[in-house]
N, C-alpha and C positions, 0 to 999 in steps of 0.2 A: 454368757455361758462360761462355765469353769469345770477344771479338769481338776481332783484332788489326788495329787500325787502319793504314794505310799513308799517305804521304804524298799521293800522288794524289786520295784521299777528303777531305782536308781543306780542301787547295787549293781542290778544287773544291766544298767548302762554302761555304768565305768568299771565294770569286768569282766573284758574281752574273752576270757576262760568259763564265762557263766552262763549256763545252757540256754538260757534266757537273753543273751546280749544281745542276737539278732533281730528279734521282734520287739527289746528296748530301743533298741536303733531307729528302727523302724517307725515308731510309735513316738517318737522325738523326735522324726522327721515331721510326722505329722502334726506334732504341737506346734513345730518351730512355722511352720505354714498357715498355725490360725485355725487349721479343720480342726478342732477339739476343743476349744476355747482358752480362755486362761491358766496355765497351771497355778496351784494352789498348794503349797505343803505344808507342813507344821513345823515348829521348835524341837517338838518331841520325834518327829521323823527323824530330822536331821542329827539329831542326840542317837537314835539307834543306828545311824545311817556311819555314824561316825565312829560307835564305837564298833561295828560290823567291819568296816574300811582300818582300824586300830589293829583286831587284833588278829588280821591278815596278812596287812599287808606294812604294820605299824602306824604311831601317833600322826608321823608328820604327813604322810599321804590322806590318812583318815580327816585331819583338820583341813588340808588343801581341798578334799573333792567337795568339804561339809561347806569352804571358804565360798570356793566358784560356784554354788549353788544360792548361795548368800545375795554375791556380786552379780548373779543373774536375771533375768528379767520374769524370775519365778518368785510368784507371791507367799513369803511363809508367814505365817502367822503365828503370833506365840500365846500362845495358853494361857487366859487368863483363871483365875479362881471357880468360877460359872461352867467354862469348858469341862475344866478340870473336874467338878463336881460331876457334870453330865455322862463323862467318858467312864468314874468309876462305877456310877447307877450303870451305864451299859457292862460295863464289865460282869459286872453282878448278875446280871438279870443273863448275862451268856454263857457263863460255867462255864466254859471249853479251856481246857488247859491251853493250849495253841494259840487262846486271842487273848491276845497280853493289851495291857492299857494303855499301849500308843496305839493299837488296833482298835480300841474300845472308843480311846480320846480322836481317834480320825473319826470314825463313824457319827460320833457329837457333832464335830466341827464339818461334815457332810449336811449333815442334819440341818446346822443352826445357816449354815449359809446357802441351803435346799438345793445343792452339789447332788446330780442322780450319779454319777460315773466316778471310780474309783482307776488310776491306771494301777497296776498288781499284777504282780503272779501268786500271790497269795488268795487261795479259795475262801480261806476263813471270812472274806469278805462278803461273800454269794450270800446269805442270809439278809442283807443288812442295803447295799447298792448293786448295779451293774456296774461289769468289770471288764477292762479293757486294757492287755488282750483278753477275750474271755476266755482264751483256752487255757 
């Protein structure tokens, strides 16, 4: 069983200020316990995950929290040609200004590695897997 991480969930792990940090906490405690299975994230999360962390809170925090994600016992996976093709046919086929194509390219790499659970606070997702938290 595997969890696909999204960039929203991370964010709002590592920012204490983010209305969301309580039930990321939360929800990390539970990964770190095994109840949700594997985390799972991408190359291209961590690419928005970092430039999101950049121009907040600048470069060097942005590449340290993209680093210890890296270093950690979270599986990323980097996109190959295949993914990448799949994410932008999803994109296509979803028109929503809001679901950009590291949204498009999760939902692929959901798909291809038959991941039901998405962790998010982004709804955009509700179409596509169950989300968790789902509120």
């Amino acid at each position: 069983m595997a969890l696909l991480v999204d960039t929203s969930f991370w964010f709002a792990l590592l920012d204490p200020a983010d209305r969301n940090h309580s039930p990321a906490r939360s929800l990390a405690g539970r990964l770190r316990r095994g109840e949700l299975g594997r985390a799972v994230t991408s190359d291209f999360v961590l690419n928005e995950l970092a430039n999101l962390m950049s121009r907040g809170w600048g470069t060097q925090k942005g590449a340290d929290g993209v680093a210890r994600l890296l270093d950690s016992d979270v599986e990323t996976v980097f996109v190959n040609r295949s993914l990448f093709a799949e994410g932008l046919e999803v994109l296509r086929r979803d028109g929503r200004p809001r679901f950009s194509l590291t949204d498009a390219v999760t939902v692929a790499l959901a798909r291809s590695r038959s991941i039901e659970t998405v962790a998010t606070f982004d709804r955009e997702f509700d179409r596509y897997v169950k989300r968790v938290p789902a509120g």
